[in-house]
C-alpha positions as CSV (number, residue, x, y, z in Angstrom):
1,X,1.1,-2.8,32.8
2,X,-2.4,-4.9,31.9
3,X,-3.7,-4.6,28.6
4,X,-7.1,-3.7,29.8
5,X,-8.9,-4.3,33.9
6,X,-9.5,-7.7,35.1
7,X,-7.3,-10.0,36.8
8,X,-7.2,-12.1,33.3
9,X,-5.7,-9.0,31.8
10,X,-2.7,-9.5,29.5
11,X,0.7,-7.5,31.0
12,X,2.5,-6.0,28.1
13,X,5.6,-3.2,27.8
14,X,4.7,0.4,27.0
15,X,6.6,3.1,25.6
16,X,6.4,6.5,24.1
17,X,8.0,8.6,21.7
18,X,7.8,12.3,21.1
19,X,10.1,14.2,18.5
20,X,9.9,18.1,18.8
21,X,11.7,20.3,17.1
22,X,13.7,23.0,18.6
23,X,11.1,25.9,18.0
24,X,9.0,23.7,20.4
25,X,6.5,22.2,17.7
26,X,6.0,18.3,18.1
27,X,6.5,16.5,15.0
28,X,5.8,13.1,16.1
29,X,4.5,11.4,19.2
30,X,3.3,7.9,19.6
31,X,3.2,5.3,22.1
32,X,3.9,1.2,21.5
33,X,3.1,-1.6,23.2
34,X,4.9,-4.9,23.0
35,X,5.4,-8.1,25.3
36,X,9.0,-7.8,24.7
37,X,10.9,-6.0,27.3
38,X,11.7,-2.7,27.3
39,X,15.1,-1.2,28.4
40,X,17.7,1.3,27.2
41,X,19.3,-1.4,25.4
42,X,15.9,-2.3,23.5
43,X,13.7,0.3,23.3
44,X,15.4,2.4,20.3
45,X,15.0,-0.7,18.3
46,X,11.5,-1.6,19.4
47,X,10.4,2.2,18.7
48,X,11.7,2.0,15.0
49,X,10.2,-1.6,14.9
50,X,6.6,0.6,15.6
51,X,7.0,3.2,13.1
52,X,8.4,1.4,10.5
53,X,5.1,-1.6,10.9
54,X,3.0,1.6,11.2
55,X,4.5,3.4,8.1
56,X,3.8,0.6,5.9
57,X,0.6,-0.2,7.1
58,X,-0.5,3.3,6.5
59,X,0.7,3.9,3.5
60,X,-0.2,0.5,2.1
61,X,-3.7,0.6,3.3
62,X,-3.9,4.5,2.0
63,X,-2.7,3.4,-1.8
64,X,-5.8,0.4,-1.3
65,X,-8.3,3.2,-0.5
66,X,-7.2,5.8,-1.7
67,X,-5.5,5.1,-5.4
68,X,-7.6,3.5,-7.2
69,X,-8.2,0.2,-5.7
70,X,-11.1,1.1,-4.0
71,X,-10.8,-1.2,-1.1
72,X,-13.2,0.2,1.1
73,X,-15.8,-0.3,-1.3
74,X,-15.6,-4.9,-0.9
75,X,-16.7,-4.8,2.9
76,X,-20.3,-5.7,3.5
77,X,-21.0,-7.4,0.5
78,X,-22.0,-11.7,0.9
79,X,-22.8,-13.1,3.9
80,X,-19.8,-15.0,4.5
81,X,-16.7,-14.6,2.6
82,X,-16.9,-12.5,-0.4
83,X,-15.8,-9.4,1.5
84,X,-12.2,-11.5,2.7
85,X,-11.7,-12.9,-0.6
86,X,-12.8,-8.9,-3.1
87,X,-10.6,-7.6,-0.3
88,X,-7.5,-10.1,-1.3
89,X,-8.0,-9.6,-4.8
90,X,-7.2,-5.5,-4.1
91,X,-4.0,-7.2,-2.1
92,X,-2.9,-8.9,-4.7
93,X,-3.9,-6.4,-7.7
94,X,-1.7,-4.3,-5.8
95,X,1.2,-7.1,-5.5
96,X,0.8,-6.9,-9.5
97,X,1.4,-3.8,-9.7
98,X,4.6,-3.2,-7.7
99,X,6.0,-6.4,-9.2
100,X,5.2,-4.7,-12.4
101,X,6.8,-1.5,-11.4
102,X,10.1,-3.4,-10.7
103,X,10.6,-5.4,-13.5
104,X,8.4,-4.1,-17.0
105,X,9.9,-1.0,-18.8
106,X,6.8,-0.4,-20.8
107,X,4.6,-0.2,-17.4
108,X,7.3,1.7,-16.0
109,X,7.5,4.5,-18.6
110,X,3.4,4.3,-19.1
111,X,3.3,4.8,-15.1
112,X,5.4,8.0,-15.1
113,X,3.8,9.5,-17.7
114,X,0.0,9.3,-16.2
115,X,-0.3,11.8,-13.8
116,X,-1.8,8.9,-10.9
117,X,-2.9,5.2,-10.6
118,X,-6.6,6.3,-11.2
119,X,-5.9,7.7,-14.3
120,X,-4.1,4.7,-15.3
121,X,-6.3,2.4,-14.3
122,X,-9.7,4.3,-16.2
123,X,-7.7,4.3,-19.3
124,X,-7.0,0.5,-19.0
125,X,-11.1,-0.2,-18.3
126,X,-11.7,2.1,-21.4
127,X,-9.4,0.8,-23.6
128,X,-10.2,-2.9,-22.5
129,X,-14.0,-2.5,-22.8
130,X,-13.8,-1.3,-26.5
131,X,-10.8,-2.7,-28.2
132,X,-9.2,-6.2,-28.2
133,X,-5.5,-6.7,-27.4
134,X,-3.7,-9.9,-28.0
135,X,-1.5,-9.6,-24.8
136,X,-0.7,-7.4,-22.1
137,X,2.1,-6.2,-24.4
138,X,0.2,-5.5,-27.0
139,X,-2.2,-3.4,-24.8
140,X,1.3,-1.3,-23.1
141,X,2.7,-0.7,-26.8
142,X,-1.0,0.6,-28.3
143,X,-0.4,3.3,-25.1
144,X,3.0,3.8,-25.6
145,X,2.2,4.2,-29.0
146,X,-0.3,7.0,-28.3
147,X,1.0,8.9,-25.6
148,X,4.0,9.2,-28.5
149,X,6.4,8.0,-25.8
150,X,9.4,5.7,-27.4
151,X,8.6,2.0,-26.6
152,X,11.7,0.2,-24.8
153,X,12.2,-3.9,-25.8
154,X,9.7,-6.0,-25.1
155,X,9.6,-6.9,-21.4
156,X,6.4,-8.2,-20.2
């Protein structure tokens, strides 16, 4: 089908998907469009292709606006590229942080004992704008250290 009217219209592949349950209720319905072709042997694969590129960019775009990163807030600002380049900074803030929660303990156990990123984050701007920490480790411990919460080996 073309991709919008003209004759210079692009031709892609559409499909659709609609999971209902058996009370009747839908749960799910979407549609894809792709330029690869579509057939019973592809289209199960190109559907879950869909969902799963649309499940991560909704939920990673979600945790940017939603948790703390305020992304929404770069957009407008400079005339030419400050918006791209405060908007790459939340990216990779956020890249930080997961690599963070993968591989430091002290982050780890400070995360799951904050109730949510925002509080997390406020704490870190407080603490940072009225004390002086030698190292990030430092800074983790000193929370540790006052949430009372025993402080695993140092892994930052």
């Amino acid at each position: 089908m073309p991709l919008k009217d003209g004759d210079d219209a692009l031709r892609v592949n559409w499909c659709e998907l609609t999971v209902i349950r058996p009370d009747g209720n839908v749960v799910y319905k979407n549609s894809f469009t792709t330029n690869y072709l579509i057939s019973d042997d592809t289209v199960a694969a190109i559907v879950l292709a869909g969902r799963t590129r649309w499940k991560v960019e909704n939920e990673n775009n979600n945790t940017l606006k939603t948790k703390g990163y305020n992304l929404e807030h770069n957009f407008g600002h400079g005339k030419q590229h400050l918006a791209s380049f405060l908007a790459t900074l939340n990216i990779l803030s956020l890249l930080f942080h997961t690599v963070l929660e993968l591989l430091d303990e002290k982050y780890k156990l400070l995360r799951s004992h904050l109730p949510t990123r925002k509080t997390f984050f406020d704490d870190l701007r407080a603490l940072t704008r009225y004390l002086y920490f030698d190292s990030w480790d430092h800074l983790l411990t000193f929370m540790l250290d006052g949430l009372e919460l025993h402080i695993p080996p140092n892994t930052s």
